[in-house]
Backbone bond lengths (Angstrom), bond angles and torsions (degrees), N, CA, C in turn:
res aa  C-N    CA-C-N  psi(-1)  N-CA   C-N-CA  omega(-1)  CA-C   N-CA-C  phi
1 X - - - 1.432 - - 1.537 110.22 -
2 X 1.539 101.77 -50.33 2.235 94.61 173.90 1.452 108.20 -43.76
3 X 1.616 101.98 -55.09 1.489 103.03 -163.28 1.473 109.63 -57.89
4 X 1.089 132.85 -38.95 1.479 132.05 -158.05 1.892 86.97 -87.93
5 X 0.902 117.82 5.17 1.824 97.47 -176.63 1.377 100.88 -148.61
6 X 1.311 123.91 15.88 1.281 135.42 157.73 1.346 118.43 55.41
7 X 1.621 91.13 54.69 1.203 109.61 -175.73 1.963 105.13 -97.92
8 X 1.393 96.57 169.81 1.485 100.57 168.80 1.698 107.48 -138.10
9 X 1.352 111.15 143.83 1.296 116.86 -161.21 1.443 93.91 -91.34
10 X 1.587 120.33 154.79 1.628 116.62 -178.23 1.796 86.91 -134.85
11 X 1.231 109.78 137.74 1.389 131.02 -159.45 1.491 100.68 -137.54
12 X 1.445 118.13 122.73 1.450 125.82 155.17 1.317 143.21 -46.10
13 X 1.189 122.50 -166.62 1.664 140.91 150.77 1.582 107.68 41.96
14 X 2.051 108.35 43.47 1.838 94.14 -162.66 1.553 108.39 -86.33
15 X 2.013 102.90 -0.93 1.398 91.96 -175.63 1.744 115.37 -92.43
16 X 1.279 96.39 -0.87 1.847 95.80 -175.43 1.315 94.05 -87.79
17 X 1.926 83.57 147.37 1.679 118.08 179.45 1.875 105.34 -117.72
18 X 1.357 122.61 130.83 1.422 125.47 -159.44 1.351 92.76 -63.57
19 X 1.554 141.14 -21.37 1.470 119.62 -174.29 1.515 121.69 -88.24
20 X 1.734 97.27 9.49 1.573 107.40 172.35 1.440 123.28 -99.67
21 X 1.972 109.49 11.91 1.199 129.70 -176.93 1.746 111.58 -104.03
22 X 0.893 130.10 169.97 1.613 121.45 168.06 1.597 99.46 -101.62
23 X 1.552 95.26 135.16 1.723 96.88 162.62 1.054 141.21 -34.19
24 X 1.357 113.30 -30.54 1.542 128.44 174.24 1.486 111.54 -67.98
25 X 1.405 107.06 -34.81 1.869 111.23 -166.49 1.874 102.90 -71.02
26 X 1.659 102.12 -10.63 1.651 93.65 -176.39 1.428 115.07 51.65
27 X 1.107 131.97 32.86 1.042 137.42 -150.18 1.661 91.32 -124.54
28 X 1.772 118.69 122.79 1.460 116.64 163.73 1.266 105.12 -120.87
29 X 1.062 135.60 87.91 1.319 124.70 -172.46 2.052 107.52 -68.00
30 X 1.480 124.14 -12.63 0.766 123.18 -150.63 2.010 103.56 -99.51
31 X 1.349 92.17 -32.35 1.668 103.20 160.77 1.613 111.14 -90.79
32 X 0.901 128.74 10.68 1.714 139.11 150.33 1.541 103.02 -83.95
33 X 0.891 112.73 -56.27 1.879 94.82 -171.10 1.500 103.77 -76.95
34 X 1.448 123.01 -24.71 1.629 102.04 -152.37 2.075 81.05 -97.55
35 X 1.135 119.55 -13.89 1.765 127.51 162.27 1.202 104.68 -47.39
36 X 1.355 132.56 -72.99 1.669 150.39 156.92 1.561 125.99 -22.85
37 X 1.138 91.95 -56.80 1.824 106.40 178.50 1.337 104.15 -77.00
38 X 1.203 126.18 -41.15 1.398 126.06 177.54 1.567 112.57 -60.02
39 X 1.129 115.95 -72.13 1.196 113.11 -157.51 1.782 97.84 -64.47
40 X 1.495 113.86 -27.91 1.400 93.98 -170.28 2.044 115.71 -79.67
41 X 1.949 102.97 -4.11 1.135 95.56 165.87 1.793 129.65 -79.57
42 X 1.865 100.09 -10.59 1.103 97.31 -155.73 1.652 94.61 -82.56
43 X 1.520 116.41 -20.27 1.472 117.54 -168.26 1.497 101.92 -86.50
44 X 1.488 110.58 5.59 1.556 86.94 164.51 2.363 93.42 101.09
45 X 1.044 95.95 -2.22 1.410 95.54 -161.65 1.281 121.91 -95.14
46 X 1.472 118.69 102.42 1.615 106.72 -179.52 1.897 124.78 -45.60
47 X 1.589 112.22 142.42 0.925 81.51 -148.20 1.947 89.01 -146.28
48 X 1.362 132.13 121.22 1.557 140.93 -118.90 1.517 84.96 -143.26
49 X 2.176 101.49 144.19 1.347 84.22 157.50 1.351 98.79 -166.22
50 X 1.515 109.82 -164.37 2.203 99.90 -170.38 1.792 90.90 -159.83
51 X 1.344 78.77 150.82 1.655 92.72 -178.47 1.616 103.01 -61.75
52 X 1.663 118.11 163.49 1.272 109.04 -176.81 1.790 104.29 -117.08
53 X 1.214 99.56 -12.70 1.661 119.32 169.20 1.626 132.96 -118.34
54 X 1.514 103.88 134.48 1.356 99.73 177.50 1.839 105.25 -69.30
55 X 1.288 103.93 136.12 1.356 131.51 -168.42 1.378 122.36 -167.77
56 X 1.212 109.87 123.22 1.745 102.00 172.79 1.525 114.35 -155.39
57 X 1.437 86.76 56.55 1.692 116.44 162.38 1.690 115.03 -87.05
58 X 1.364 109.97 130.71 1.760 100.03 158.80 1.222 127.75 -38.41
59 X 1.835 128.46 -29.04 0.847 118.44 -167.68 1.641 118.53 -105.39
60 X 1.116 117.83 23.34 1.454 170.19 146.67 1.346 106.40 -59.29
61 X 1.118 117.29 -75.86 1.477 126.30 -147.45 1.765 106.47 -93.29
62 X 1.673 105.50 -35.28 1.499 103.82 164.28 1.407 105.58 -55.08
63 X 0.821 114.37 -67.70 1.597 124.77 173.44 1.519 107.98 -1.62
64 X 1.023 99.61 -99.98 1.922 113.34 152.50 1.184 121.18 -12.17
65 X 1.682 119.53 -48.26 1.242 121.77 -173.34 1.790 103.58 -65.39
66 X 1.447 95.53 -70.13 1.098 109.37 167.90 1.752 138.25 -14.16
67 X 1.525 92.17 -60.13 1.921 93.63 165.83 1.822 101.48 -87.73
68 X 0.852 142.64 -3.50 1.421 149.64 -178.43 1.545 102.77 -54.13
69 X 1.664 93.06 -55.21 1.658 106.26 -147.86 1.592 100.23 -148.72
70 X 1.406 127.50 53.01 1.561 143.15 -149.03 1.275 90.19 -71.28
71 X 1.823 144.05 -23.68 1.199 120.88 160.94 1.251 138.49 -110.75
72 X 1.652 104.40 26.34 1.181 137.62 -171.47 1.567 112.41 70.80
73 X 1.329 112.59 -141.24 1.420 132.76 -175.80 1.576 108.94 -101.44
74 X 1.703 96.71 133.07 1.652 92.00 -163.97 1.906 93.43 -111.90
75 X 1.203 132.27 137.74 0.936 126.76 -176.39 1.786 122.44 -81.37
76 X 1.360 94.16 -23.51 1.385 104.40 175.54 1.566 115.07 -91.91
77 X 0.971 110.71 39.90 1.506 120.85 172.45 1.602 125.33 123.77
78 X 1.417 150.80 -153.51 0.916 136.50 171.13 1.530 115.36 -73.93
79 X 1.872 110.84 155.12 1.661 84.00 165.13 1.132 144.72 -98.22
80 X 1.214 110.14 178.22 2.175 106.44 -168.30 2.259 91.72 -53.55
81 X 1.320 107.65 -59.03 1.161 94.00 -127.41 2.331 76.40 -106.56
82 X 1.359 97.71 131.54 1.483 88.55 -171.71 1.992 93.76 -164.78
83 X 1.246 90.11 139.63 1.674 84.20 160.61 1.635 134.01 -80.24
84 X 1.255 98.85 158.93 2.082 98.83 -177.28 0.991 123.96 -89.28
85 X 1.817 99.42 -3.26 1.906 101.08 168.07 1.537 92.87 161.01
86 X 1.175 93.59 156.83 1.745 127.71 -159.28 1.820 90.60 -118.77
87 X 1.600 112.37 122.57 1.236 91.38 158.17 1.714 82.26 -122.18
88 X 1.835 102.38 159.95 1.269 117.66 179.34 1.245 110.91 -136.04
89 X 1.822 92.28 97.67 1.523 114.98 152.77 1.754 134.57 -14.94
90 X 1.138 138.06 122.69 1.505 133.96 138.47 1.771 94.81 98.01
91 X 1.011 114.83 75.37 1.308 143.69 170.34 1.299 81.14 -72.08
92 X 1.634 125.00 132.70 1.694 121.13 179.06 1.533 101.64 -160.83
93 X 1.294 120.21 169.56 1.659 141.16 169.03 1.653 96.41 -59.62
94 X 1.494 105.16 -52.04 1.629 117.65 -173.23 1.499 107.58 -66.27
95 X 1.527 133.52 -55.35 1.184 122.58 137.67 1.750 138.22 23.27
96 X 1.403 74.24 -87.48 1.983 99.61 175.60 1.453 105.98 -79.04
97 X 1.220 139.60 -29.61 1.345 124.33 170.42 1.684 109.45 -27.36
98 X 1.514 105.18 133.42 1.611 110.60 160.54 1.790 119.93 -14.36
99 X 1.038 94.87 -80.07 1.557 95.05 -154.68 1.612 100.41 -73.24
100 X 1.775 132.33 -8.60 1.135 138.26 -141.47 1.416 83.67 -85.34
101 X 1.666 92.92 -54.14 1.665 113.71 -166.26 1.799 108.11 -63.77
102 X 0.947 93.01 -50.12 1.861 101.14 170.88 1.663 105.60 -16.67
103 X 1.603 84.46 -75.04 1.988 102.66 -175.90 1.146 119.11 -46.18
104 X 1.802 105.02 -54.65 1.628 119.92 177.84 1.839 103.80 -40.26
105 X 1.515 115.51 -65.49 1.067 117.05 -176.42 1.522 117.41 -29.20
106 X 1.843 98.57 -76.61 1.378 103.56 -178.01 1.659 111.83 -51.42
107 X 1.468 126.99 -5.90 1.379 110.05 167.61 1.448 123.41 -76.88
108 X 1.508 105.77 -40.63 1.719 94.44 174.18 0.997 117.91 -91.92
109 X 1.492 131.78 26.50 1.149 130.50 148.15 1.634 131.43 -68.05
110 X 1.763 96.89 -36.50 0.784 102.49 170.59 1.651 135.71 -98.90
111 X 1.722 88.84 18.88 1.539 99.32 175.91 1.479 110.04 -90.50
112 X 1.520 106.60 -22.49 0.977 107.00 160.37 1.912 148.05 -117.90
113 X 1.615 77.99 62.68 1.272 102.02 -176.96 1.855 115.81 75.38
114 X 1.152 125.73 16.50 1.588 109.59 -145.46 1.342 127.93 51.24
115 X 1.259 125.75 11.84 1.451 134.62 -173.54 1.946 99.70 -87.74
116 X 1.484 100.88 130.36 1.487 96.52 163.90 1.426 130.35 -72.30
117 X 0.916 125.35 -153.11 1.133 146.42 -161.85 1.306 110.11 -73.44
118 X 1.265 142.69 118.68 1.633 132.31 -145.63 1.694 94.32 -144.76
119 X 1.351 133.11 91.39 1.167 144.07 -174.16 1.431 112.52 -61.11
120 X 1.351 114.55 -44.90 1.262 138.20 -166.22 1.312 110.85 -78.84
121 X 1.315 123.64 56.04 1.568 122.13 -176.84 1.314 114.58 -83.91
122 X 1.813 99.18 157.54 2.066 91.84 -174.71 1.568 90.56 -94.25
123 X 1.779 103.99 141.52 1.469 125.34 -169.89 1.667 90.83 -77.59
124 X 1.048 95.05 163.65 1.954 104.35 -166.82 1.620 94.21 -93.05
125 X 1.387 129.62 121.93 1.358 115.55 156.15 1.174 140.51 -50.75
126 X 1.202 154.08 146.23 1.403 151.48 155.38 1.683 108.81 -4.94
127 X 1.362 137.82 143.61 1.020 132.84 116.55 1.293 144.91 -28.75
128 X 1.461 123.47 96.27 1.826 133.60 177.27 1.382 108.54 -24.84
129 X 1.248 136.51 179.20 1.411 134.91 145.89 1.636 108.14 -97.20
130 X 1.579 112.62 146.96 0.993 97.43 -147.90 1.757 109.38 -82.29
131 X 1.370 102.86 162.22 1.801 112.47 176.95 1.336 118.18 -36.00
132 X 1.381 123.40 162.14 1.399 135.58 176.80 1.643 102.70 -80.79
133 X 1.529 112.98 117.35 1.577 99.93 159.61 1.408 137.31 -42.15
């Protein structure tokens, strides 16, 4: 159904790591997202996501990096397997603190590659009508 209406799926929890859970909770949040992202790259399916906790630790934000761009940066062009957008939760006072913002910074920097500031963006085309069932 995404694919035929050109949709993109938006998926949670990309900054949790399973050793920040207790054993008991059975809880992997980390084979849940890359479960999610996977299958929605293999169908062809754009595929979006947002932190589910306020956090603004590095080890947080690798996190993020990590399912963002699972084979990093490809030099020969964009990569195969990448998300269509990051939204980031909990805009806060705590946030903007000095050192909060520091980190924050160095995170979308590195979402976007270390690359500056790129004015020249490609404008999004129209939406298709959607596919034949």
């Amino acid at each position: 159904m995404l694919s035929r209406h050109y949709g993109t799926f938006h998926f949670t929890c990309l900054e949790m790591r399973n050793s920040e859970h207790p054993a008991y909770a059975k809880s992997g949040p980390q084979e849940l997202v890359q479960q999610v992202l996977s299958v929605g790259w293999k169908e062809n399916i754009d595929v979006a996501g947002e932190n589910a906790l306020a956090r603004y630790d590095g080890y947080a934000y690798n996190q993020i990096l990590l399912n963002a761009r699972p084979n990093g940066i490809n030099k020969n062009g964009p990569p195969k397997l990448k998300m269509a957008g990051l939204t980031y939760l909990r805009l806060s006072e705590k946030l903007l603190q000095s050192r909060n913002f520091r980190t924050f910074k160095t995170f979308v920097k590195k979402m976007h590659a270390d690359l500056d500031y790129c004015p020249e963006y490609e404008k999004p085309a129209p939406l298709g009508r959607s596919k034949r069932a």
